[in-house]
SEZA-985639 format. One record per residue: residue in three letters; y, z, x of N, C-alpha, C in turn. Coordinates in pm, whole numbers, plus 50000, padded with zeros to 5 digits. Example, Ala and Ser with C-alpha at 12.3 -4.5 7.8 and 13.67 -1.06 7.14 Angstrom:
<rs>
   res     n.y     n.z     n.x    ca.y    ca.z    ca.x     c.y     c.z     c.x
   Ala   49431   50780   51319   49550   50780   51230   49670   50780   51320
   Ser   49775   50708   51285   49894   50714   51367   50003   50787   51290
</rs>
This chain:
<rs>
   res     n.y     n.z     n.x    ca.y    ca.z    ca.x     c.y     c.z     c.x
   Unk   94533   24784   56006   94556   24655   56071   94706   24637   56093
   Unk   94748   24625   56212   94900   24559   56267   94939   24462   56195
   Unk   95089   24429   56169   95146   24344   56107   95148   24192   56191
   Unk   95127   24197   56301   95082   24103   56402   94969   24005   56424
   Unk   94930   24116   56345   94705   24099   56336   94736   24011   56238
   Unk   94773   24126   56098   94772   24061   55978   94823   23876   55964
   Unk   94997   23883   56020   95022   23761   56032   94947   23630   56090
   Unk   94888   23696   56201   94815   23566   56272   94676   23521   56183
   Unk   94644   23622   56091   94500   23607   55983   94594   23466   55907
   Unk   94676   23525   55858   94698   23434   55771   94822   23295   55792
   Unk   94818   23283   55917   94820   23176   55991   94716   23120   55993
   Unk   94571   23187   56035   94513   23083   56070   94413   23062   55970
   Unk   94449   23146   55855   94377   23077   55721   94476   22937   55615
   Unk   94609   22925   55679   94654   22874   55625   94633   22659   55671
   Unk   94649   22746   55824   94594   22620   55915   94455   22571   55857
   Unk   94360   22617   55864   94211   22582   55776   94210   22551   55684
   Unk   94300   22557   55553   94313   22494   55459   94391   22384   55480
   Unk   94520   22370   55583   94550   22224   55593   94442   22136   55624
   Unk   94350   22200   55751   94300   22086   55815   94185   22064   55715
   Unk   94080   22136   55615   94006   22119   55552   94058   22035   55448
   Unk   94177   22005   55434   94227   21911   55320   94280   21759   55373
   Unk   94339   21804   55499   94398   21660   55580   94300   21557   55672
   Unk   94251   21635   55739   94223   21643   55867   94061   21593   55941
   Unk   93985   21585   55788   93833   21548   55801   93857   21375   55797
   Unk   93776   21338   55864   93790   21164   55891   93672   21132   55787
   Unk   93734   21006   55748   93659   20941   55656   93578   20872   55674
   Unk   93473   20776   55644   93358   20718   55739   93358   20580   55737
   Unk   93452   20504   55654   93491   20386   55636   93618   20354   55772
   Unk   93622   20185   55778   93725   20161   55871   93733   20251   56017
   Unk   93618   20246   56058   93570   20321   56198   93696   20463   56197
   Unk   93647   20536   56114   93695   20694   56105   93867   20690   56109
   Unk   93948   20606   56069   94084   20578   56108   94144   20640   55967
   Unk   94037   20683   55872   94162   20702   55755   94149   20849   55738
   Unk   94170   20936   55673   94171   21068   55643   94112   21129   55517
   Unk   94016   21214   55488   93996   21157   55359   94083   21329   55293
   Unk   94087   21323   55145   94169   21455   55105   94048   21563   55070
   Unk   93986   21642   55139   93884   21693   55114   93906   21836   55048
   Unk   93914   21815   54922   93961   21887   54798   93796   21922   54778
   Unk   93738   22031   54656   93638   22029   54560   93595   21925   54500
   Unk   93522   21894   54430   93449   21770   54344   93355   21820   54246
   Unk   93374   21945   54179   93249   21965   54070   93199   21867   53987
   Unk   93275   21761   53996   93172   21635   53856   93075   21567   53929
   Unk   92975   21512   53846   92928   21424   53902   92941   21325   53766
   Unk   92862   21197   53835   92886   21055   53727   92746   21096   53649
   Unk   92783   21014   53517   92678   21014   53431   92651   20848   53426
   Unk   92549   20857   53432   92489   20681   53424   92495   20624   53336
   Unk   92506   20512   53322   92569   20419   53208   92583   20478   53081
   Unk   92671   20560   53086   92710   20643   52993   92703   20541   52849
   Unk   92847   20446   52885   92880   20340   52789   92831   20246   52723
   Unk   92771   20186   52641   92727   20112   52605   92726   20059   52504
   Unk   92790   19876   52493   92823   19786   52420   92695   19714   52325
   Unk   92731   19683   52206   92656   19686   52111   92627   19540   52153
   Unk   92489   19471   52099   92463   19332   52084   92432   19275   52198
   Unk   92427   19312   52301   92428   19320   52454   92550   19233   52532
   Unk   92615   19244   52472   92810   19251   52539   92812   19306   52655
   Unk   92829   19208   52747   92826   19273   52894   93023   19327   52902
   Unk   93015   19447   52987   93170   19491   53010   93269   19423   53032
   Unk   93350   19416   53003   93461   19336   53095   93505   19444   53147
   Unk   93672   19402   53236   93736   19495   53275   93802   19605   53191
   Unk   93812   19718   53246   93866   19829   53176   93999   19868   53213
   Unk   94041   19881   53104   94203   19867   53107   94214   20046   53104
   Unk   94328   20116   53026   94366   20210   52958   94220   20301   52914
   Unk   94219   20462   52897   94170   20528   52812   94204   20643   52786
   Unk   94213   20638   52660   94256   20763   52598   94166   20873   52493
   Unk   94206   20960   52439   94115   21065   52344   94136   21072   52220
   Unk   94035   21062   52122   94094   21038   51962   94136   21210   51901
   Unk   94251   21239   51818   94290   21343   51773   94178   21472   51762
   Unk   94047   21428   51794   93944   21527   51768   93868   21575   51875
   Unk   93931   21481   52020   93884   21533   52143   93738   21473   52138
   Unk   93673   21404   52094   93537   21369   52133   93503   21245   52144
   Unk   93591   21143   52064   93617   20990   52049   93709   20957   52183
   Unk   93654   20867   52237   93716   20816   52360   93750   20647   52312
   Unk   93913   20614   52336   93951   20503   52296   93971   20394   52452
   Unk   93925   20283   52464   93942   20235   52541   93971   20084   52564
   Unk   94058   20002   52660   94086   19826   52638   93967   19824   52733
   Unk   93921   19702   52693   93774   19653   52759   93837   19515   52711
   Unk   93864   19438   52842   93907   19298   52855   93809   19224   52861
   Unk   93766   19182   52729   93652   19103   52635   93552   19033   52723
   Unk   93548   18911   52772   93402   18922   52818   93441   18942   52992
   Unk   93351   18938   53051   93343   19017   53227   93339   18866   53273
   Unk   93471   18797   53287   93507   18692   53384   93524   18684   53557
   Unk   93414   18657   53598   93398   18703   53737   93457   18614   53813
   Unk   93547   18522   53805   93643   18473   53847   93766   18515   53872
   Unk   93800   18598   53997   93897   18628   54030   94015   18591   53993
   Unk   94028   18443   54007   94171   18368   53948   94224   18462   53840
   Unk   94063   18492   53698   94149   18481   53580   94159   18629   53585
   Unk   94144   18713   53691   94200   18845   53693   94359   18825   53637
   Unk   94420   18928   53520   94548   18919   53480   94589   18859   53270
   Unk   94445   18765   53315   94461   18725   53186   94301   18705   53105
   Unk   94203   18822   53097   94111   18775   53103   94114   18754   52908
   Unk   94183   18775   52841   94137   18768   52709   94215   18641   52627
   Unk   94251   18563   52733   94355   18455   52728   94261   18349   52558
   Unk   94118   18327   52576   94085   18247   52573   93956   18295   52478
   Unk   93976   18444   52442   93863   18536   52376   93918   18576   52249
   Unk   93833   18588   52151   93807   18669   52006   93750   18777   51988
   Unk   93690   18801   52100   93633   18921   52125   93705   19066   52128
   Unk   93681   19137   52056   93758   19276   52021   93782   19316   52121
   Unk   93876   19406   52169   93888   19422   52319   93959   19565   52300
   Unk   93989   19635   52207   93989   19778   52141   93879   19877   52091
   Unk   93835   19929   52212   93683   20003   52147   93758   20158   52097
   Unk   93623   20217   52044   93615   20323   52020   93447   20409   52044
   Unk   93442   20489   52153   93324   20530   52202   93302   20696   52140
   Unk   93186   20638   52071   93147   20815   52015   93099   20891   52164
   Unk   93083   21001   52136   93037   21118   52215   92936   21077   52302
   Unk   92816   20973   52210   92677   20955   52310   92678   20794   52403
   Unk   92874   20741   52382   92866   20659   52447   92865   20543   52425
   Unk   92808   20532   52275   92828   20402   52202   92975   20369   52085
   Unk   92988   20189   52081   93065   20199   52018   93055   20256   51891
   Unk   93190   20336   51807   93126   20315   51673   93297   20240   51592
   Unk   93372   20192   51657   93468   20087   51593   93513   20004   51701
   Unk   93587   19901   51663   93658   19806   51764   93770   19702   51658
   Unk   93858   19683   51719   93954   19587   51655   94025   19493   51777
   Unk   94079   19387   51742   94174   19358   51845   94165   19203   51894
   Unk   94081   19129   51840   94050   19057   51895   94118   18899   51868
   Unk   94132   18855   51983   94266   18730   51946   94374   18775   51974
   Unk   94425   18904   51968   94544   18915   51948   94602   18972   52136
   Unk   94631   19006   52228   94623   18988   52340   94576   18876   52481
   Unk   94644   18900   52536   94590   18793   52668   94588   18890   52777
   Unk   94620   19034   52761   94601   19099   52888   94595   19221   52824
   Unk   94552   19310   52780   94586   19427   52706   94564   19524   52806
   Unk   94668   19628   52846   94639   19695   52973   94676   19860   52941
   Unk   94780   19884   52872   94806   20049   52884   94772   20077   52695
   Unk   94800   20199   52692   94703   20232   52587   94750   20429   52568
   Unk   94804   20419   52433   94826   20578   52399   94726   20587   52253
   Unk   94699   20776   52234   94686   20800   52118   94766   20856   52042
   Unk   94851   20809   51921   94932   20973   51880   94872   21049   51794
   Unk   94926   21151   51832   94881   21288   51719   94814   21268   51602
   Unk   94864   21125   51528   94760   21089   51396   94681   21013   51404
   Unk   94657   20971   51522   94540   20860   51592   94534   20755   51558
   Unk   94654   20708   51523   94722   20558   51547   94692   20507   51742
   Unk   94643   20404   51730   94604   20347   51874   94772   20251   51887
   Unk   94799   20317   52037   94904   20221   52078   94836   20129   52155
   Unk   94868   19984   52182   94852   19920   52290   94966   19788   52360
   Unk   94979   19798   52496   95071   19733   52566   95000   19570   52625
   Unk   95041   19465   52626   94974   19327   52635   95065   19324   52764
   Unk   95022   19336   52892   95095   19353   53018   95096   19189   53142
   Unk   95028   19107   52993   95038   18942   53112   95193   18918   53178
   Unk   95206   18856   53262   95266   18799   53339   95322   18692   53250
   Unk   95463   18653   53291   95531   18543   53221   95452   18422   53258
   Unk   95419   18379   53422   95374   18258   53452   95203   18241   53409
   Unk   95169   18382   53346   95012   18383   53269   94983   18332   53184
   Unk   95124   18333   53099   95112   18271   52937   95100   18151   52872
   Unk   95011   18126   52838   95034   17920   52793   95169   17944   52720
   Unk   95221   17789   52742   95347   17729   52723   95344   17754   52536
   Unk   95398   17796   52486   95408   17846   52320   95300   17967   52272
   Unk   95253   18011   52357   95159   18112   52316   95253   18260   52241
   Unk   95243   18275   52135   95303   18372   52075   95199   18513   52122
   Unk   95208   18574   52230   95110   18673   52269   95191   18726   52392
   Unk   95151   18840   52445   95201   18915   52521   95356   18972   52527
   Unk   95379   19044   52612   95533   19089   52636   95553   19166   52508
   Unk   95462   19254   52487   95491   19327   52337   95384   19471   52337
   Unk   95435   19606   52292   95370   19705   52238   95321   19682   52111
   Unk   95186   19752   52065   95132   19707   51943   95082   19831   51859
   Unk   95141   19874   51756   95071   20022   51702   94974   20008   51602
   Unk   94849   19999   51613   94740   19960   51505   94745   20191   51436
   Unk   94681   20165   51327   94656   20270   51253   94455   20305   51351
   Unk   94395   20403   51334   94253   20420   51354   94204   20284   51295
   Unk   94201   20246   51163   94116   20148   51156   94135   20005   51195
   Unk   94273   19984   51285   94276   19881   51326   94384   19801   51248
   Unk   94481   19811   51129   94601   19771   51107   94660   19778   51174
   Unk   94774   19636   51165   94896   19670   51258   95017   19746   51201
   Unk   95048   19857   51252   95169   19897   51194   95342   19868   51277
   Unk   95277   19852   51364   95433   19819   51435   95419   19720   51559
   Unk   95502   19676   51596   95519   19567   51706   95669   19598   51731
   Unk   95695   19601   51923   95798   19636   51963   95779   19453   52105
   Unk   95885   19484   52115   95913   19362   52193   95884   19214   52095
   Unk   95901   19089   52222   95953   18965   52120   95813   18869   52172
   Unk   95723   18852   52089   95580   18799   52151   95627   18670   52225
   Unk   95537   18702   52371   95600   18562   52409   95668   18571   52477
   Unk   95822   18630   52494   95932   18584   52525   95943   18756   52666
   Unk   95928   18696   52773   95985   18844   52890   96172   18844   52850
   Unk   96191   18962   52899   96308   18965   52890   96351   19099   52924
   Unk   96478   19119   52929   96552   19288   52967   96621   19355   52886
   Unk   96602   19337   52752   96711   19378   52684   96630   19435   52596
   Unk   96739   19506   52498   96643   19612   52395   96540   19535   52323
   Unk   96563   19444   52271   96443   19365   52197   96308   19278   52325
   Unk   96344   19312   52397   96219   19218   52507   96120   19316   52621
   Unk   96033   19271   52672   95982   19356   52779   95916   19251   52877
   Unk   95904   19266   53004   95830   19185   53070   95746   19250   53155
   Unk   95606   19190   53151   95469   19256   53149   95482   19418   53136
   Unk   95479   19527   52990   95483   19621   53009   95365   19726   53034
   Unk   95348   19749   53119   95213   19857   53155   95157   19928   53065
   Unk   95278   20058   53047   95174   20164   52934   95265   20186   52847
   Unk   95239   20280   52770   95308   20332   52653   95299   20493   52645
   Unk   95378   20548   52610   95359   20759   52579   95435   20775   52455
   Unk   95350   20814   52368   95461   20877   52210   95466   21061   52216
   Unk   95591   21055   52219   95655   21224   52248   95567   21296   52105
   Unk   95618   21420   52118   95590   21509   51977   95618   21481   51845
   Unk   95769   21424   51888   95823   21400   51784   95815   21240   51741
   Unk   95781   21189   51797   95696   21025   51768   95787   20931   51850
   Unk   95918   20964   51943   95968   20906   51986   95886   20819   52100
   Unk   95909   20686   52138   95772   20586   52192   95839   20586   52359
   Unk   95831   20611   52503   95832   20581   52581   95767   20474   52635
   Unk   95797   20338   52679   95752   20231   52727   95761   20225   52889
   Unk   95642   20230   52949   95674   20140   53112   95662   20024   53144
   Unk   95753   19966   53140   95818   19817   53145   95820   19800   53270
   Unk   95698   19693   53331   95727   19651   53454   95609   19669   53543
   Unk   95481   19599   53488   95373   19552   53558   95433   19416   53701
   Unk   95418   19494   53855   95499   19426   53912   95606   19421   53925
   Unk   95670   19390   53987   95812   19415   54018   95888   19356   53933
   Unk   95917   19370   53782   96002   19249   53722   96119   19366   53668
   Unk   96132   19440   53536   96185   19547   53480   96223   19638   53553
   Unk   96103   19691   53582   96138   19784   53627   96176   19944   53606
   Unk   96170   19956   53491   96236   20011   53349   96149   20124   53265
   Unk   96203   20220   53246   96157   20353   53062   96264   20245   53010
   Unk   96153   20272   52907   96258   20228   52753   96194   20301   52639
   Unk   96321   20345   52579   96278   20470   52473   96332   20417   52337
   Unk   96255   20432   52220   96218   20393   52147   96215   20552   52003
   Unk   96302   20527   51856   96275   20576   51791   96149   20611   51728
   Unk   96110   20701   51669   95951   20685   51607   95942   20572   51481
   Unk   96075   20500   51471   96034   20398   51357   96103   20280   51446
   Unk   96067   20259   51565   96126   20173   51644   96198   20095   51695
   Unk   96352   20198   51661   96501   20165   51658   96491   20148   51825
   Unk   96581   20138   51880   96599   20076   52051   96674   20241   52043
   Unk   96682   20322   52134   96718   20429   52202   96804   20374   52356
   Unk   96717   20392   52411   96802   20369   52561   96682   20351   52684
   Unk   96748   20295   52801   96650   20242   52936   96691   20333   53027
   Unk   96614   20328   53118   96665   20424   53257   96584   20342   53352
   Unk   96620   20280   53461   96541   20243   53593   96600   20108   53579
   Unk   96536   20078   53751   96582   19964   53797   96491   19932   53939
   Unk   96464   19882   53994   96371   19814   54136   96449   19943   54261
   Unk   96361   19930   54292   96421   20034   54412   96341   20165   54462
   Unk   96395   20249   54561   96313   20355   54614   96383   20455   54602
   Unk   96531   20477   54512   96571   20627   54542   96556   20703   54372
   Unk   96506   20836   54355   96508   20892   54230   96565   20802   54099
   Unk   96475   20729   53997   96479   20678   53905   96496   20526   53946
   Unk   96455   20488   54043   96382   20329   54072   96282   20334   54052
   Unk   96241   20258   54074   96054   20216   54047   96022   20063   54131
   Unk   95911   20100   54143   95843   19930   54234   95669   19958   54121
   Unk   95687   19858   54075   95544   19886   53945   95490   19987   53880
   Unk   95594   20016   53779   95563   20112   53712   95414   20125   53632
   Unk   95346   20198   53643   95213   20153   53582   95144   20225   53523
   Unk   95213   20374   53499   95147   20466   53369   95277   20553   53375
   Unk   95250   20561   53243   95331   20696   53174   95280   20821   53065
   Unk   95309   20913   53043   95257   21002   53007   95347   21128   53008
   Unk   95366   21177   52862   95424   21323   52875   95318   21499   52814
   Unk   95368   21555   52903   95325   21676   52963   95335   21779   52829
   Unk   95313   21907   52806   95337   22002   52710   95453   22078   52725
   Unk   95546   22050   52789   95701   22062   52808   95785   21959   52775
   Unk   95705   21866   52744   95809   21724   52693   95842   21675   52841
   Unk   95830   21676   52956   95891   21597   53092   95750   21457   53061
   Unk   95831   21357   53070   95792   21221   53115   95721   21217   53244
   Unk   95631   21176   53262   95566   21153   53388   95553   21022   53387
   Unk   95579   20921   53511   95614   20771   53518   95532   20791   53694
   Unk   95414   20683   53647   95323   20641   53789   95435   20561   53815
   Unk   95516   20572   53921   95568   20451   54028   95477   20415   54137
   Unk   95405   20361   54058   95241   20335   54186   95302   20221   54319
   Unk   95423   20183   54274   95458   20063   54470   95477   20136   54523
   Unk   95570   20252   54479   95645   20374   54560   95517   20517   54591
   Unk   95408   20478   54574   95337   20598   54600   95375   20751   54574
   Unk   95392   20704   54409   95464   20848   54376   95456   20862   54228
   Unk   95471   21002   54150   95500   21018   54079   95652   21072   54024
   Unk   95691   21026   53936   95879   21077   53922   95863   21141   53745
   Unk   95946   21251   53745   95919   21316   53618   96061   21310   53603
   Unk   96083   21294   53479   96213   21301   53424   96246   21388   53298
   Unk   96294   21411   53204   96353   21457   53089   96361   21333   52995
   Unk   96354   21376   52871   96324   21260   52769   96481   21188   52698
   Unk   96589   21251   52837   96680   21144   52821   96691   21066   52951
   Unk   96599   21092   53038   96607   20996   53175   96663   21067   53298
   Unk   96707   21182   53325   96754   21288   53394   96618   21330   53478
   Unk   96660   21277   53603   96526   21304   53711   96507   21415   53731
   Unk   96423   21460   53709   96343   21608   53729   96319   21681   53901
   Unk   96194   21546   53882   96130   21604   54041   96075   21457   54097
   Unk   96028   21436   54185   95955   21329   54277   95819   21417   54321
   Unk   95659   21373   54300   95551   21401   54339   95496   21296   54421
   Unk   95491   21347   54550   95381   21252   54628   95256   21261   54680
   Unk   95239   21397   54638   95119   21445   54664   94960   21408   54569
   Unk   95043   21288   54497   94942   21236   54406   94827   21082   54473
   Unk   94872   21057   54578   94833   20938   54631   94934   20820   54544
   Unk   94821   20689   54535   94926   20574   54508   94895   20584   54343
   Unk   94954   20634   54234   94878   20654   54072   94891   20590   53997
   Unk   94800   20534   53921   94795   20421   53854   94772   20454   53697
   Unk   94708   20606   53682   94719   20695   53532   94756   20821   53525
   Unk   94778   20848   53421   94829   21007   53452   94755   21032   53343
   Unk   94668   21178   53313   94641   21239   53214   94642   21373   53213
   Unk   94672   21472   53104   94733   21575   53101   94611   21608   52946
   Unk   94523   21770   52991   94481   21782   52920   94508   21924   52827
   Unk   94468   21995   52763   94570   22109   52696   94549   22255   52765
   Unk   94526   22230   52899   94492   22373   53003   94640   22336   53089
   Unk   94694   22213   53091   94833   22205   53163   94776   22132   53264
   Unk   94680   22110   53299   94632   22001   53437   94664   21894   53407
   Unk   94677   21836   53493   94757   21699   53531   94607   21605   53589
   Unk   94568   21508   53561   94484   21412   53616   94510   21257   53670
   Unk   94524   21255   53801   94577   21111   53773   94515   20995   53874
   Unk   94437   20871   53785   94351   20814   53869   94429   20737   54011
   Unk   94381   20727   54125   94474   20655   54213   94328   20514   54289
   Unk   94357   20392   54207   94297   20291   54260   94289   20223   54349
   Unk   94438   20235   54375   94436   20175   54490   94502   20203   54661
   Unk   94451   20334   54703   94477   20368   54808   94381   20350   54905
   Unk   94413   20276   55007   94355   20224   55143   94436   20213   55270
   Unk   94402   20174   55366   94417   20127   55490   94598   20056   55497
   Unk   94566   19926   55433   94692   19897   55377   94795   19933   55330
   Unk   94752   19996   55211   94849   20020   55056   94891   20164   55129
   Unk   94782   20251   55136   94849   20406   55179   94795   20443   55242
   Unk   94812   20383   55363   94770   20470   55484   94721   20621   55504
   Unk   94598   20645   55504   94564   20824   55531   94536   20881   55354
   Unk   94520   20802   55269   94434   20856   55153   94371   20760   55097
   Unk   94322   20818   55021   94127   20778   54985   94162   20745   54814
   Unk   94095   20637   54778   94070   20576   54645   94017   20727   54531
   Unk   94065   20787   54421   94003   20845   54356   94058   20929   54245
   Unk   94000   21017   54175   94113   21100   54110   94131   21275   54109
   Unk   94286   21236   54135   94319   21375   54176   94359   21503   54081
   Unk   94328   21675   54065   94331   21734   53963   94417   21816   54026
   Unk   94507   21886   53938   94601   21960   53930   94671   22033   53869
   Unk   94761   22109   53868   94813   22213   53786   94954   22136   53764
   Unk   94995   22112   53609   95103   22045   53588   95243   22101   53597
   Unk   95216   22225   53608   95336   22303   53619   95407   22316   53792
   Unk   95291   22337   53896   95340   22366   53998   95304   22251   54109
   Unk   95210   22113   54059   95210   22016   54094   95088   22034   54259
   Unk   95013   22150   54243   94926   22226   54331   94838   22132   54273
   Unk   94741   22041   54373   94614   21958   54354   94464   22080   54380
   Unk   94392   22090   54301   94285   22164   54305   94123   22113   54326
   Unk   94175   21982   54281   93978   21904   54311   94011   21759   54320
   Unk   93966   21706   54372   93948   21565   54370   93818   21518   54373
   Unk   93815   21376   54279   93695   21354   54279   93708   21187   54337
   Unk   93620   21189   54461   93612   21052   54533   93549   20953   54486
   Unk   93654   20853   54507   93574   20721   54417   93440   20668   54568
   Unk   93290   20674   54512   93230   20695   54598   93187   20566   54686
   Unk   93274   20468   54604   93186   20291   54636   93356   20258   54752
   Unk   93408   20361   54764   93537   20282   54795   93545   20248   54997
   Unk   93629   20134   54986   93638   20102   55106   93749   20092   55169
   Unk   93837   20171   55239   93932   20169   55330   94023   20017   55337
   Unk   93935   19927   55367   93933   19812   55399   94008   19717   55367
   Unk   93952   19726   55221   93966   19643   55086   94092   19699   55056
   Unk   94182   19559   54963   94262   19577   54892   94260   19576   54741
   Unk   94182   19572   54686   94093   19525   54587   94169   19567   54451
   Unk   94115   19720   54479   94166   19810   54379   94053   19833   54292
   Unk   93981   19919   54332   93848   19901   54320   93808   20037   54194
   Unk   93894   20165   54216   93878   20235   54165   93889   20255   54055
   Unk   93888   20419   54006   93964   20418   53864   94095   20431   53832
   Unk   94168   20309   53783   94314   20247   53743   94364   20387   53642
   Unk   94254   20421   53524   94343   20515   53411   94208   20615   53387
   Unk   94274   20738   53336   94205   20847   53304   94193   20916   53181
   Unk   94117   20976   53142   94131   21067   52981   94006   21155   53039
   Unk   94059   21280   52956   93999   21410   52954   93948   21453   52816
   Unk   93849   21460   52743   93816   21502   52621   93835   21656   52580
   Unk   93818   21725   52476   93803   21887   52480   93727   21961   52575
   Unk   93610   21946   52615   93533   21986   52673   93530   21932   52834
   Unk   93629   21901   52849   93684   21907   52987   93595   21797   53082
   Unk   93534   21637   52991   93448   21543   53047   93544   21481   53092
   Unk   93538   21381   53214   93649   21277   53247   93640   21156   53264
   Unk   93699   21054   53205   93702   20907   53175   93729   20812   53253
   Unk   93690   20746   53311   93816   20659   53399   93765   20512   53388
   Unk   93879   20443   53393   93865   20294   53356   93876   20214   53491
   Unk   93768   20153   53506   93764   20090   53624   93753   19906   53602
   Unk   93898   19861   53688   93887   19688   53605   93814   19689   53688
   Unk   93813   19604   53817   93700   19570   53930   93611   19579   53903
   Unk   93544   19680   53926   93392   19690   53894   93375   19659   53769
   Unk   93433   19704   53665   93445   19653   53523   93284   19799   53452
   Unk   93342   19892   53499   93238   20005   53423   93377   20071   53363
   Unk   93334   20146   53270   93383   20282   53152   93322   20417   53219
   Unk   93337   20498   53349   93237   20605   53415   93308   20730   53314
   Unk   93177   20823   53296   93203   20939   53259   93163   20998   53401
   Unk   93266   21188   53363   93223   21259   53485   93198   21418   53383
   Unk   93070   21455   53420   93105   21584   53373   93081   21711   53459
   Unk   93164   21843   53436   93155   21910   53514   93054   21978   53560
   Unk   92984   22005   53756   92863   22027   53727   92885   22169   53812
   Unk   93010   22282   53781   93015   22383   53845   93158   22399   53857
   Unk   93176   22528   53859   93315   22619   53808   93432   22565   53945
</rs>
């Protein structure tokens, strides 16, 4: 075969993989959006989840994996307030535990938490399966003296508190304060990464000793390498690089764990979780991409290789609508040992499992 031949083969196998990935129209919003037509080996498992006493769902915040890979930890914003308004603050006014813990077949088998939040939204495990959690209300959310929100919270597995970072109550920018902070990531070495800045307020990493001395901030509002417009997950990788959803900016930004910008990913859609499981893949749910928000991609979550930032499957959120601004999908993700996948969906207010149904 000619070197002519050869080249034009792989031209026009290269073209076929663009257009098989770009280029297929989606069937929502009279064919105007694009959808990313990646693989999809999972399918959903049906009400996988299920709340004891007949506790209907609320919204689903954060989920993460307990040190043993089979325990799935998750915020479930206490009871399912179908009042839009109180989208933001649904546990304002609840006792209801809102810290589960889901065995293998789906049911709870612990929970803590209850009273103590008005918005509980991001959510880490560390290495000794201490549950982190972030209370991400809004300043104008908070009743007038409410000692709640604007604070990271480190309970032990059974639900002690061992640490509290930020000043309950009180937003603010400085080492002791946070205003509405999204998620939380604890390094190897227990050092605490915070994403500060549900909404445009912070804006902000803030890094944190493992006995929760103040370290140092990096970010500020904006669109060039190490701004952010709603920071809304964080998560570090098996190289130690920080991964920070800048979900306004439709992007992911990786840095170094002194704040030294790495790289910019946009090939993630608009991301709202990042999860990283111990094969080096990168998972990261994207809720809210539409018509509006991101023009030309599709609500869902995308899989990848964390090293070379190459997307390999996506799995489509299947109820989703172009249309809508909603944010309908899955917000956060977790991957167990056995390679099942989690995603927390507020809107709809389900806990979906996916498991794999082919190589």
């Amino acid at each position: 075969m000619g070197n002519a031949r050869r080249l034009g083969l792989l031209v026009a196998l290269v073209l076929g993989m663009v257009v098989a990935f770009a280029l297929v129209k989606s069937p929502g919003a009279g064919g105007t959006v694009f959808a990313q037509v990646l693989p999809n080996p999972y399918r959903i498992v049906e009400g996988w989840a299920q709340l004891p006493d007949g506790r209907k769902m609320g919204a689903v915040g954060k989920v993460g994996i307990a040190p043993d890979g089979t325990h799935i930890w998750a915020v479930v914003r206490c009871e399912p307030l179908y009042d839009q308004a109180r989208f933001g603050d649904e546990c304002r006014d609840s006792k209801t535990d809102s810290i589960l813990e889901f065995g293998p077949d789906g049911k709870v088998v612990k929970s803590f938490g209850g009273g103590m939040f008005i918005w509980p939204h991001g959510l880490a495990i560390d290495k000794d399966g201490n549950v982190w959690v972030t209370d991400a209300v809004a300043a104008n959310r908070t009743p007038k003296g409410d000692k709640r929100g604007q604070q990271v919270v480190k309970f032990s597995p059974e639900g002690k508190v061992l640490m509290t970072l930020g000043t309950p109550g009180e937003p603010g920018n400085d080492p002791t304060h946070f205003n509405s902070p999204s998620d939380v990531a604890v390094a190897a070495n227990g050092d605490i990464f915070v994403a500060d800045g549900h909404g445009d307020n912070n804006n902000r990493v803030v890094k944190f000793s493992k006995d929760g001395k103040f370290i140092k901030t990096w970010g500020k509002t904006g669109w060039a390498p190490g701004e952010f417009h709603t920071l809304h997950a964080i998560a570090i990788d098996s190289q130690g690089r920080v991964f920070v959803g800048d979900r306004g900016n439709n992007r992911i930004q990786i840095f170094d764990q002194e704040g030294k910008s790495l790289a910019v990913w946009t090939q993630f859609g608009k991301p709202s979780g990042i999860f990283f499981d111990n094969k080096d893949q990168i998972y990261v749910a994207d809720s809210e991409s539409d018509d509006v928000q991101n023009p030309g991609w599709e609500m869902g979550i995308r899989i990848g290789d964390a090293r070379t930032g190459w997307i390999n499957a996506f799995i489509l959120y299947p109820w989703g609508d172009p249309r809508r601004t909603a944010g309908d999908g899955a917000e956060f993700v977790a991957v167990d040992k056995d390679g099942n996948i989690y995603g927390g969906e507020p809107n709809p207010k389900r806990l979906q499992k996916y498991v794999k149904v082919r190589p």
